[in-house]
C-alpha positions in Angstrom: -9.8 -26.3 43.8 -13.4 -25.4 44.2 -16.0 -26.5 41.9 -16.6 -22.8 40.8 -13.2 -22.7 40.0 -13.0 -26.0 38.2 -15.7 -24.6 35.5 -14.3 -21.2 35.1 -11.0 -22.8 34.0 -13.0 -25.4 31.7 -14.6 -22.2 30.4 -11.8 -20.2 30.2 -10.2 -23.9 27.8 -12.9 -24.4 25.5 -12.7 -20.1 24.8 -9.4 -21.0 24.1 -10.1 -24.0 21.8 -13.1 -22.2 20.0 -10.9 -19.2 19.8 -8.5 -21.3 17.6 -10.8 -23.0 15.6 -11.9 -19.2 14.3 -8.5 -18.4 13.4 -8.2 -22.1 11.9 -10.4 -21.3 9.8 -9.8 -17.9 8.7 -6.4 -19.7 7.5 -8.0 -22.5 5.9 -10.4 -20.1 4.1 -7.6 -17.5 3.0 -4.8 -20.5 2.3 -4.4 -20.0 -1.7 -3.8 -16.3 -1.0 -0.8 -16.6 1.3 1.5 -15.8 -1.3 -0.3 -13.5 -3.4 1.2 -11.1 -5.4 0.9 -7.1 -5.2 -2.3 -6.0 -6.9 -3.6 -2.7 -7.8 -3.1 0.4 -5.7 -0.7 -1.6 -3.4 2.4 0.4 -4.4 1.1 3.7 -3.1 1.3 2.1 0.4 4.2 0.7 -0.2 7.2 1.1 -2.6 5.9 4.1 -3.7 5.0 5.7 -0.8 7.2 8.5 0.8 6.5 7.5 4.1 7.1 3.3 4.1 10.5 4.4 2.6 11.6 6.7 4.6 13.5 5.5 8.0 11.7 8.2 10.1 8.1 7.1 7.9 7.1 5.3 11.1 6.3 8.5 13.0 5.6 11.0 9.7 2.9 9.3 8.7 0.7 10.7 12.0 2.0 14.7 10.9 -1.7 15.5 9.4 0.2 18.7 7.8 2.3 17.0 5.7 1.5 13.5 5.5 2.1 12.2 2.1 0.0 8.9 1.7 -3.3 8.7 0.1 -5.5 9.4 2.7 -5.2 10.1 6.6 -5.1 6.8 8.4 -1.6 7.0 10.3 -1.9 4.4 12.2 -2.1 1.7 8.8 0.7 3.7 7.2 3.2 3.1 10.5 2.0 -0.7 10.0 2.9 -0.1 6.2 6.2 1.4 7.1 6.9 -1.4 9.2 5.8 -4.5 7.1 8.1 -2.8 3.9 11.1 -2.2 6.3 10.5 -6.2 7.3 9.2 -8.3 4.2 10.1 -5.5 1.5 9.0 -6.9 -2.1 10.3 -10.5 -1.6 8.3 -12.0 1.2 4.4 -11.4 0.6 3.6 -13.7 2.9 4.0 -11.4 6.1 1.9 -9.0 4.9 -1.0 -11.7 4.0 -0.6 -13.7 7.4 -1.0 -10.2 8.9 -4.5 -9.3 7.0 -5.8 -13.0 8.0 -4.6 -12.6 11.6 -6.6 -9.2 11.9 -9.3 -10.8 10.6 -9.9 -14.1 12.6 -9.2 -11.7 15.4 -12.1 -9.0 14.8 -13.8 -12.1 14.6 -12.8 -13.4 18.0 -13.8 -9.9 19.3 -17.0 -10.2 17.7 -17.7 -13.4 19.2 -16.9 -12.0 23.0 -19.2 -8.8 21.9 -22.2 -10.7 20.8 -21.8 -12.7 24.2 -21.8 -9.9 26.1 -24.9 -8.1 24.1 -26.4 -11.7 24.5 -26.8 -12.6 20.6 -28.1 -16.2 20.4 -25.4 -18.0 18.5 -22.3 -15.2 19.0 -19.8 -18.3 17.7 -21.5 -18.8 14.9 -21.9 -15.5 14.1 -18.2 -15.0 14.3 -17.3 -18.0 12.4 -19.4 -16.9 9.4 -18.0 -13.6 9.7 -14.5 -15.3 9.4 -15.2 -17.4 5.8 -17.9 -15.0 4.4 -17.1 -14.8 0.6 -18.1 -11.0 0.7 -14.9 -10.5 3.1 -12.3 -11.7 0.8 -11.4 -8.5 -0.9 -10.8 -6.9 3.1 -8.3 -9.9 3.7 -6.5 -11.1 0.6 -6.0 -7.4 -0.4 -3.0 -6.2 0.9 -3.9 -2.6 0.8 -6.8 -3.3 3.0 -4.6 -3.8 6.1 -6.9 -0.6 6.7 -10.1 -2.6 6.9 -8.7 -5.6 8.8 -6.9 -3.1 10.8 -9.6 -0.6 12.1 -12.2 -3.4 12.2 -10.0 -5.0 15.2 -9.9 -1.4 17.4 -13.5 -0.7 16.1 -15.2 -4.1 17.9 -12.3 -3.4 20.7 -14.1 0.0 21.3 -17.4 -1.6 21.2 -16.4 -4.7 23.7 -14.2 -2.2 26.0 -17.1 0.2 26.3 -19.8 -2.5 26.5 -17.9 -4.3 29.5 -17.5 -0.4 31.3 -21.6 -0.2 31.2 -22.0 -3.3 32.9 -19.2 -3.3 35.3 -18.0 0.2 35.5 -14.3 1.1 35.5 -12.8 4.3 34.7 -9.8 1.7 32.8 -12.2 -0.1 30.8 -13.7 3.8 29.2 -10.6 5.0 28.7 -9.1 2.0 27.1 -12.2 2.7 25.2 -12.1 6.0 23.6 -8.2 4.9 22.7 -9.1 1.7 21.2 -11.3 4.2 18.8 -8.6 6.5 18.5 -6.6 3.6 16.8 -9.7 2.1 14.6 -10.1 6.0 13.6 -6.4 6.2 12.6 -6.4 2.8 11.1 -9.4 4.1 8.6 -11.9 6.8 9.1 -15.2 4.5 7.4 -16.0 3.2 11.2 -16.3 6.6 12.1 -20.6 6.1 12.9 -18.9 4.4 16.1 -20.6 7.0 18.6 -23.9 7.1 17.3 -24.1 3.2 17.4 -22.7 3.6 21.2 -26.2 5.5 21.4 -28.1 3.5 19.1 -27.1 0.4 21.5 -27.8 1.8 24.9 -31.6 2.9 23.4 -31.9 -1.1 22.5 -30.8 -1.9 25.7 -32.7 -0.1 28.2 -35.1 1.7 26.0 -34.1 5.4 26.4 -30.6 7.7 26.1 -29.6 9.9 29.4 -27.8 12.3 29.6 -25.3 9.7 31.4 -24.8 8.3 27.6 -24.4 11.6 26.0 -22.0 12.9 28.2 -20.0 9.2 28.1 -20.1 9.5 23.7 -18.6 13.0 23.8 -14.8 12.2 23.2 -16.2 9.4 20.8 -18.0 12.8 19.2 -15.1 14.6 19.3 -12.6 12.2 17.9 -15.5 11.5 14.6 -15.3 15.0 13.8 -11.5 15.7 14.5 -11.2 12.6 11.7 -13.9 13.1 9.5 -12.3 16.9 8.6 -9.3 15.0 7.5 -10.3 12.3 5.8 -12.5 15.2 3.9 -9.7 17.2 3.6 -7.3 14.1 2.1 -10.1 13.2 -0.2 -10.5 16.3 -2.0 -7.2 17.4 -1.6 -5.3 13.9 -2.6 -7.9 10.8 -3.6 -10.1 12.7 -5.7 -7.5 15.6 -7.5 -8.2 15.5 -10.8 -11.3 13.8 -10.9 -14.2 15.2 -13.1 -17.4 16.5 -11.2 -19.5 13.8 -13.1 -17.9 11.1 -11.0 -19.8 11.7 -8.0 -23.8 12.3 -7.3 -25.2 15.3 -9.1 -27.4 16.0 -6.4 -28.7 15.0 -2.6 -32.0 13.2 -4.2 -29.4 11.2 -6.7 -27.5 10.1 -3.3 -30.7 9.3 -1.6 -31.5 7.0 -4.5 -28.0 5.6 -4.4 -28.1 4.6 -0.8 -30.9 3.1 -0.7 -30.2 0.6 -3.4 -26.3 0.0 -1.9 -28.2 -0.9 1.6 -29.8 -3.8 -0.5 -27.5 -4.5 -2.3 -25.2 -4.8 0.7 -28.4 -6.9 2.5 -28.5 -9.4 0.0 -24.3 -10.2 -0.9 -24.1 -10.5 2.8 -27.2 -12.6 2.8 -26.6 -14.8 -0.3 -23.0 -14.3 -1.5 -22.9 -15.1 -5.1 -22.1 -13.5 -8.2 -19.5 -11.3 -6.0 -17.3 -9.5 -8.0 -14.0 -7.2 -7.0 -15.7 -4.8 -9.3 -19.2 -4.2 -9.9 -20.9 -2.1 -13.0 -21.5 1.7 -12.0 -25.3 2.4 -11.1 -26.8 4.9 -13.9 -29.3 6.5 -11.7 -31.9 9.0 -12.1 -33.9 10.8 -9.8 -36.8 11.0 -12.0 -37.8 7.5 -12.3 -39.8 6.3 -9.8 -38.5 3.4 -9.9 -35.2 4.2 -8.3 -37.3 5.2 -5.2 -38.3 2.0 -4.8 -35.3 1.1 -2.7 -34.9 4.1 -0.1 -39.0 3.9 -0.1 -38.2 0.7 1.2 -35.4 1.2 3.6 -37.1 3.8 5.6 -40.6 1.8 5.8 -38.9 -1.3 6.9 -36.9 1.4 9.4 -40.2 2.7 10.4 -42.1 -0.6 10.7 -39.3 -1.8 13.2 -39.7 0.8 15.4 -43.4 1.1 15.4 -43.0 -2.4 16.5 -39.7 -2.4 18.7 -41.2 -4.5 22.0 -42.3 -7.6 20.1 -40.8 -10.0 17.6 -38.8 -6.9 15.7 -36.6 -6.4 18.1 -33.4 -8.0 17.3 -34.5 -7.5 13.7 -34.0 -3.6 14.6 -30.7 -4.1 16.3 -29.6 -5.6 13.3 -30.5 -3.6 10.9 -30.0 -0.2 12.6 -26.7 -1.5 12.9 -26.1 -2.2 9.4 -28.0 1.0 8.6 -25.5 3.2 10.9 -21.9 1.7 9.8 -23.3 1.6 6.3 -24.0 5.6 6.4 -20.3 6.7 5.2 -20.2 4.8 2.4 -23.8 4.3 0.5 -23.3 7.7 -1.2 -23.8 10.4 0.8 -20.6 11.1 0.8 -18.0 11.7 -2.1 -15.4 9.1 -2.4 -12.7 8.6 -5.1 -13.9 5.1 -5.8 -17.3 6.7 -6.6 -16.2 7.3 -10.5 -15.3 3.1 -10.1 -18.8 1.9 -8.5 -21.1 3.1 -6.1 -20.8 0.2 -4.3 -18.5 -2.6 -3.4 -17.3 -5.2 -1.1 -14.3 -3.9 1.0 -16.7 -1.0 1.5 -19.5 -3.0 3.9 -16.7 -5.1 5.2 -18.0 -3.3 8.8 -21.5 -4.2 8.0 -21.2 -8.1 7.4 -21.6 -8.8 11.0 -24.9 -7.2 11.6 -26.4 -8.7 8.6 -25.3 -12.5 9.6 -26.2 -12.1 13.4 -29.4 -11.5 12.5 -30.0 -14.5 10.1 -27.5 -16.2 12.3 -28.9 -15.1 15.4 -32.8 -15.9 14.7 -32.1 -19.4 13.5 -30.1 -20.7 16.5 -32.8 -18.5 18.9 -35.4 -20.5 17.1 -33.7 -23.6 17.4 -32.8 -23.7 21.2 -36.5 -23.1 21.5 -37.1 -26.5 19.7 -37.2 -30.0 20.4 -34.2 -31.8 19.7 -35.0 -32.8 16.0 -34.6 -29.3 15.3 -31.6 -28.2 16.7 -30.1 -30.8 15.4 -31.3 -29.9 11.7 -30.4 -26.5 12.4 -26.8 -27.2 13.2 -26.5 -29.5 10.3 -27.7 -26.4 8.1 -24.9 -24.3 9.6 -22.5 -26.4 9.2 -23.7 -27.2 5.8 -23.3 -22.8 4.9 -19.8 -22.8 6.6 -18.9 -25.3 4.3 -20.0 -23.8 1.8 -19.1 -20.0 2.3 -15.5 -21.8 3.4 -15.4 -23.0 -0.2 -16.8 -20.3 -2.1 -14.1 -18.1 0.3 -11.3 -20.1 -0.8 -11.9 -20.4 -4.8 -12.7 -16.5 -4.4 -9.0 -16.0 -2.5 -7.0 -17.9 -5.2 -8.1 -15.4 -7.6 -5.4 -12.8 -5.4 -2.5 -15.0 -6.3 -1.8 -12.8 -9.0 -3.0 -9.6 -10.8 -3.1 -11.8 -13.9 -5.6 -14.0 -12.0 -7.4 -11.2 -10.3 -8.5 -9.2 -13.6 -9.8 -12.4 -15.2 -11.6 -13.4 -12.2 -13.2 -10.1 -12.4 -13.8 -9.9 -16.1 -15.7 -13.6 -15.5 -17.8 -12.3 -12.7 -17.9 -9.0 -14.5 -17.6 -8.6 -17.8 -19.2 -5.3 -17.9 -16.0 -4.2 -15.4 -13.8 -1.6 -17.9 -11.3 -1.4 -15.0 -10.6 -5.1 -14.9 -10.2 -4.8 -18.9 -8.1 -1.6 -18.4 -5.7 -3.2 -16.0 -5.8 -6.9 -17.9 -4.5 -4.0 -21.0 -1.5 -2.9 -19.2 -0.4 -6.3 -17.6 -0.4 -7.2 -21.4 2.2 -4.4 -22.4 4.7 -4.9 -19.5 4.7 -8.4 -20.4 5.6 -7.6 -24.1 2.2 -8.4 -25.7 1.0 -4.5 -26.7 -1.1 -5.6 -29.6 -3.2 -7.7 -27.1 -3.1 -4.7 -24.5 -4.3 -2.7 -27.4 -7.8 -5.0 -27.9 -8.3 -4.8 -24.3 -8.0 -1.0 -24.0 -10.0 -0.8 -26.8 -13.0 -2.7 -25.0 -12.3 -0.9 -21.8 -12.8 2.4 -23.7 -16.0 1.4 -25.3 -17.6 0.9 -21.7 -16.1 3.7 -20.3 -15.4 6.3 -23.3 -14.9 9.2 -21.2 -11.4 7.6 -19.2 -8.9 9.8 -19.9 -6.3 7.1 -18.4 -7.4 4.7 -21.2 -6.6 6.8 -24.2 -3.1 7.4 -22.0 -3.2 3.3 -21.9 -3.6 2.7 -25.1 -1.4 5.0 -26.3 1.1 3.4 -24.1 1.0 0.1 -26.8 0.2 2.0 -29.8 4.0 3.4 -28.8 5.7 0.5 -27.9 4.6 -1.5 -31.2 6.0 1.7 -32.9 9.0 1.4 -31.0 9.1 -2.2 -32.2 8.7 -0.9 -35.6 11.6 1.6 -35.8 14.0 -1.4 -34.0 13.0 -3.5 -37.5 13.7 -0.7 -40.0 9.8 -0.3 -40.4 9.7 3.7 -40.4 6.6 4.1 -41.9 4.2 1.7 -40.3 6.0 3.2 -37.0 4.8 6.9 -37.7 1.7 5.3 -38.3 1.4 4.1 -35.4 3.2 7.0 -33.4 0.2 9.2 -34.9 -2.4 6.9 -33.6 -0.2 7.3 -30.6 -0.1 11.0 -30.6 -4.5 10.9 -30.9 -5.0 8.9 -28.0 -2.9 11.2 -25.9 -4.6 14.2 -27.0 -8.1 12.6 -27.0 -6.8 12.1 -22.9 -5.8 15.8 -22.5 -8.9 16.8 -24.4 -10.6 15.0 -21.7 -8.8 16.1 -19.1 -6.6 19.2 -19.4 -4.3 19.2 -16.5 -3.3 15.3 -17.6 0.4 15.6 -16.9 1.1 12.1 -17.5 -0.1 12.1 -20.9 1.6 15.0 -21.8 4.9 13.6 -20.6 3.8 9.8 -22.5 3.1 11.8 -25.7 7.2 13.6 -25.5 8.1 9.4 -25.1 6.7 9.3 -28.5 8.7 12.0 -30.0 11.8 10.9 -28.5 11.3 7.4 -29.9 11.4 9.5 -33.6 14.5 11.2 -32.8 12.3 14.4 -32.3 14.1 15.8 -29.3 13.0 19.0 -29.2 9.3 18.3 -29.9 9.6 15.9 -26.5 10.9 18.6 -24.4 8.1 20.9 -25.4 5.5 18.3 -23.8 7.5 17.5 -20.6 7.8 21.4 -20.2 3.6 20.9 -20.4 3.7 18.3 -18.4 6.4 19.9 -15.5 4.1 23.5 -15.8 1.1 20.7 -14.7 2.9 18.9 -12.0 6.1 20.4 -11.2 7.5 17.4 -9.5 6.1 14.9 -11.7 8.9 12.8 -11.2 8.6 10.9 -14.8 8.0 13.8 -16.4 11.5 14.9 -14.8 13.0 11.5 -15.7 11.9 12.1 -19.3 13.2 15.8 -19.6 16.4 14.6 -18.0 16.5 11.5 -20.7 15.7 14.4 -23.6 18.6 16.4 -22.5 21.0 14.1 -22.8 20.0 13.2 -26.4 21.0 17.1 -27.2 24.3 17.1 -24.7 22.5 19.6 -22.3 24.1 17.1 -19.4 24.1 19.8 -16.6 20.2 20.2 -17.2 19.8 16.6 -18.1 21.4 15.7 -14.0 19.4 18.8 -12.6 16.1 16.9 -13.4 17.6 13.6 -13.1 18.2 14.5 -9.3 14.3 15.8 -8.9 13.7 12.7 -10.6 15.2 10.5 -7.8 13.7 13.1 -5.0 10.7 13.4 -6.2 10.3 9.3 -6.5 11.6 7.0 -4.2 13.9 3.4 -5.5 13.3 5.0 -9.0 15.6 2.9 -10.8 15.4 4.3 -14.6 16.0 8.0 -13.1 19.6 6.4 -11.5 20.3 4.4 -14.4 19.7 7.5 -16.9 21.6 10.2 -13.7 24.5 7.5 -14.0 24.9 7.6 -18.0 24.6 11.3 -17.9 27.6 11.1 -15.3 29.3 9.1 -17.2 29.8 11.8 -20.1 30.8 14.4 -17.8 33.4 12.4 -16.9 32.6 11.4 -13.1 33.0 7.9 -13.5 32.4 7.5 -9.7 29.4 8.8 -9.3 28.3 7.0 -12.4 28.6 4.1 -10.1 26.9 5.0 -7.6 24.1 5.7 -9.8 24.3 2.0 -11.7 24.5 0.1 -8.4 21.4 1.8 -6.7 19.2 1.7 -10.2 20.7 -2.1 -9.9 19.9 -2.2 -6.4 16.3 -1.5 -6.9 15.4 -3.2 -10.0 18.6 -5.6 -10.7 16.1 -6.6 -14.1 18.0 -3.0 -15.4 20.8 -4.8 -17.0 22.6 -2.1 -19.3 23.2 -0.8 -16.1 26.1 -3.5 -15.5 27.3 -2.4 -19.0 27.3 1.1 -18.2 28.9 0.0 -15.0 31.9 -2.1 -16.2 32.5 0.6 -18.9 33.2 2.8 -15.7 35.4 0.3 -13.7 37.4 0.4 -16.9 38.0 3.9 -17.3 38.6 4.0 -13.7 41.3 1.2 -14.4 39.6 -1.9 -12.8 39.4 -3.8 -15.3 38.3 -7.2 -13.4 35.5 -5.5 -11.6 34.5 -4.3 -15.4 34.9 -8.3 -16.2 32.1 -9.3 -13.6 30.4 -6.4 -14.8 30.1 -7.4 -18.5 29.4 -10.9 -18.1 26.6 -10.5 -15.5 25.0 -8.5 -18.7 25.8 -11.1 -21.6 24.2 -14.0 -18.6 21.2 -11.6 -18.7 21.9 -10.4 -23.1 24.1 -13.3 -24.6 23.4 -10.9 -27.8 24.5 -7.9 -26.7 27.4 -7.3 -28.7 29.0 -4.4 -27.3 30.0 -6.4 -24.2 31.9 -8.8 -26.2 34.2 -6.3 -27.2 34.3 -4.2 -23.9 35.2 -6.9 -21.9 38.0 -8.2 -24.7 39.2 -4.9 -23.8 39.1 -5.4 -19.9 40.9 -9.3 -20.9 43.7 -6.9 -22.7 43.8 -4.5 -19.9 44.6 -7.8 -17.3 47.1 -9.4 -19.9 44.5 -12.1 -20.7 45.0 -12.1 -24.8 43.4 -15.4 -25.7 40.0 -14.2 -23.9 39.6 -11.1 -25.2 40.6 -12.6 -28.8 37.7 -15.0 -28.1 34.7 -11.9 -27.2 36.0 -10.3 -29.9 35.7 -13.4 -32.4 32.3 -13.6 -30.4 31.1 -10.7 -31.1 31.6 -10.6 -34.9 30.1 -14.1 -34.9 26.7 -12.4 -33.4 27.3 -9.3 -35.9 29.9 -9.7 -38.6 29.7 -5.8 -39.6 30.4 -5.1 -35.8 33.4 -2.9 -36.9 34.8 -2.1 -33.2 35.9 -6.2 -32.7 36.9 -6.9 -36.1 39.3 -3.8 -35.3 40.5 -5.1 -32.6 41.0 -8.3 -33.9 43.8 -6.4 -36.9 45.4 -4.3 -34.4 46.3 -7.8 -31.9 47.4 -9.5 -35.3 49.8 -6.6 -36.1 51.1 -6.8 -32.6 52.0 -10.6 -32.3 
């Protein structure tokens, strides 16, 4: 082997090995979020999504025209529609290798980029990039596959179309533009990619020709074909609903804005601390001078750059036009539906962290290779002092995704000015039975953001379920009371925002609870006139019909229920019991074993269930039935005696006088056993 040959293969090893060590790290970094649980808007990816459920979702999501996902990015809901289809709810850990994955290898990419653009320090730069703290929302957060996702085809693009300058080949342009096509279709925020293609060859060479116009065209041409849609989505999906006041008034408020998220963005990347998932909402006005300090500021240091592009500046300009042109989409001149959130946060520069570390990155290990020895070595003791201590910071800030418990606090502690955090801290502590609690945090989430209609609906939410708690004891009046505090939260969130369907439907729930059947109709019929395939609004209708025997209209919205929501489980359940009066004991089955199926935590279904096997004369399938629900409800006493009957019905006396004995020692007025118990005494 020649000697040229021997080094190329030692080069092409130790790639290899340093190559590992970045994805070594990005799993070491993102370790305590492996298993984290599904947080925030993850279901409308996922479970909830039209498209992950569907069998033929892998190809509908791309159909622009009817695409049903939150926003146009086809290309993460096939990878959606392929990680539910694979891991489903069960096994997280697929869909958090995959984020980490992505991410070391956007890294890896950015490493071979920065080699190629001849950063000083391109591994370095990469391995920061891998265990920066201000990353961890992009990777631990399942929902932003899109970030991880596009960020790999986005410094693809860049590498591709890099390598076809230098050496050019018509495979390398096309691979190119296609690699963009997939970043684009992954998530439209890298969509500045062209005008950095131009940005780059004016650093390089010091001018743009027409050569580099005519090569950016398609790049051009794929920006705008994207940016329409993504426009179109946001406006048409994201931001429905939302009141005018939660984006910039006017273009001098946005100019304001973006110049304070470019610092803000500057200095996280630049000294990670005091990172939050949420940060407080900017109140800005355009008639303070001081909130020009910071666009003042952006464009002067812009200017001073390039007044001064062929000394010292320079890689400080390629750095910070960089940052500059990703940042563009997302500093406020454009309306987003996290705008009424923040203004600014981490996931949203994800892109940008690069540019900002090669150039701190970059400088230092130009500077030290320019030193005596005493200095490089200080300087690669400092880095590897910051890796280990972004690595740490990384890792502490990933546990915090192990569960939406965790994640709220975590945000509350970095944050506590965060109403969202509080807001979502509110309902985790009504699903887990502890509304009184959920009602303090509401409470504080309302009093820093009084004008959230979704608060009021919140907190109505537990003001109803401790009234439902209430009526359960015997405790009518405190549970009016409460049902009226109810009822003024839900009109305080219509008030706010009339065409709140949800609340309409959630204030019926309260009715209903009071036996008030006909008053809960009217506001699902408010709520249905809103959103007509509001599918808990049909699930509620459905539930209110049954309570006055209308079955026939109680299955018809029961059915748009189910189509309108996919693996709705309540909307089976309730379908099944309506079923089950009409006498269609087999479709009532069907009914129980999908709402089973899809949330097996529904356990009057396996009542409702064996009550059907037993009409349909199987009475030992009505036996498994009735005892899976006293394993889950040893109290439930109507069990007891419906599976004494199913014992009768198999010729096993002594068992079904023992549920029946059972059931009167859990409720001795429990009439139907003690009944039973005469009638096999007068038959012996």
């Amino acid at each position: 082997m020649k000697p040229h040959e021997i080094t190329a293969r030692r080069s092409w090893y130790l790639n290899i090995a340093l190559g590992a060590v970045i994805v070594l790290m990005a799993l070491i970094a993102y370790w305590p979020a492996i298993n984290g649980e599904f947080v925030w808007d993850d279901h409308s990816w996922l479970w909830n999504s039209k498209v992950s459920s569907d069998p033929d979702g892998w190809y509908k999501g791309w159909q622009f025209w009817s695409a049903e996902t939150p926003d146009y990015w086809p290309l993460t809901a096939s990878v959606f529609w392929a990680q539910w289809h694979l891991f489903g709810r069960e096994h997280l850990i697929g869909y958090h290798l995959l984020n980490i994955f992505l991410h070391a290898l956007s890294a890896i990419v950015i490493w071979r980029l920065g080699v190629r653009l001849k950063v000083p320090g391109a591994w370095l730069i990469a391995v920061m990039f891998t265990v920066h703290p201000a990353c961890v929302p992009s990777v631990a957060w399942i929902t932003e596959l899109k970030n991880t996702l596009s960020m790999v085809f986005f410094t693809l693009a860049l590498l591709l179309y890099m390598r076809d300058e230098d050496s050019p080949k018509r495979w390398w342009y096309i691979a190119a533009i296609a690699a963009y096509f997939l970043a684009l279709a992954a998530k439209t925020s890298i969509i500045m990619l062209p005008v950095l293609l131009l940005g780059i060859a004016w650093w390089r060479r010091g001018r743009i020709t027409l050569k580099d116009i005519l090569r950016s065209v398609p790049f051009f041409l794929l920006s705008g074909f994207f940016a329409a849609t993504t426009i179109f989505f946001q406006h048409g999906h994201a931001m429905r609903g939302l009141k005018a006041t939660a984006v910039p008034q006017s273009f001098f408020e946005r100019l304001c804005i973006a110049g304070r998220a470019v610092w803000f963005y500057i200095r996280t990347d630049l000294l990670p601390v005091r990172l939050s998932l949420i940060y407080t909402r900017w109140n800005i006005d355009e008639q303070n001078l001081r909130h020009w300090i910071a666009p003042v500021a952006v464009v002067g240091l812009l200017a001073f750059l390039l007044l001064y592009r062929r000394s010292w500046t320079r890689p400080i300009l390629g750095a910070y036009g960089y940052v500059l042109i990703v940042l563009f989409p997302v500093i406020g001149f454009f309306n987003m539906s996290f705008m009424h959130i923040a203004f600014v946060a981490d996931h949203l520069q994800y892109i940008a962290i690069p540019g900002v570390i090669a150039l701190v990155a970059g400088t230092g290990w130009w500077l030290a290779c320019r030193s005596g020895i005493g200095p490089r070595v200080l300087a690669g003791s400092l880095a590897v002092v910051l890796i280990g201590l972004m690595t740490y910071e990384t890792h502490a800030r990933a546990a915090s995704f192990e569960s939406k418990q965790r994640l709220w606090t975590d945000t509350i502690k970095r944050n506590p000015n965060a109403w969202l955090a509080h807001n979502q801290l509110g309902l985790l502590a009504r699903d887990g039975g502890r509304p009184d609690i959920a009602i303090k945090l509401h409470s504080r989430s309302l009093e820093l953001k009084p004008e959230y209609p979704r608060g009021f609906n919140n907190r109505a939410l537990a003001y109803a379920a401790i009234a439902k708690r209430q009526i359960s004891q015997g405790n009518i009046a405190e549970a009016n009371r409460l049902a009226a505090m109810a009822i003024a939260d839900y009109d305080r969130a219509v008030q706010l925002k009339p065409d709140y369907a949800t609340a309409y439907t959630n204030k019926g729930l309260v009715y209903y609870a009071q036996g008030k059947y006909r008053e809960a109709l009217e506001q699902h019929d408010k709520a249905l006139s809103i959103s007509p395939s509001l599918g808990i609004a049909l699930n509620n209708r459905g539930t209110a019909y049954f309570q006055i025997g209308e079955y026939d209209k109680s299955i018809a919205d029961l059915t748009k229920a189910i189509d309108a929501l996919t693996h709705y489980a309540d909307a089976h359940q309730n379908r099944g019991l309506a079923y089950y009066r009409t006498n269609k004991p087999q479709k009532a089955i069907a009914d129980f074993t999908k709402a089973l199926e899809y949330n097996p935590r529904l356990f009057v279904a396996y009542h409702a269930r064996g009550r059907c096997y037993a009409q349909l004369g199987l009475p030992a399938k009505a036996v498994d039935d009735f005892s899976a629900m006293l394993r889950a409800r040893p109290g439930f006493v109507p069990s007891y005696e419906h599976r004494g009957l199913a014992y009768l019905a198999m010729g096993q006396r002594q068992l079904a006088i023992d549920d029946f004995k059972a059931a009167l020692a859990i409720d001795p007025r429990y009439t139907p056993a003690a009944e039973q118990l005469k009638k096999m005494k007068g038959t012996q």
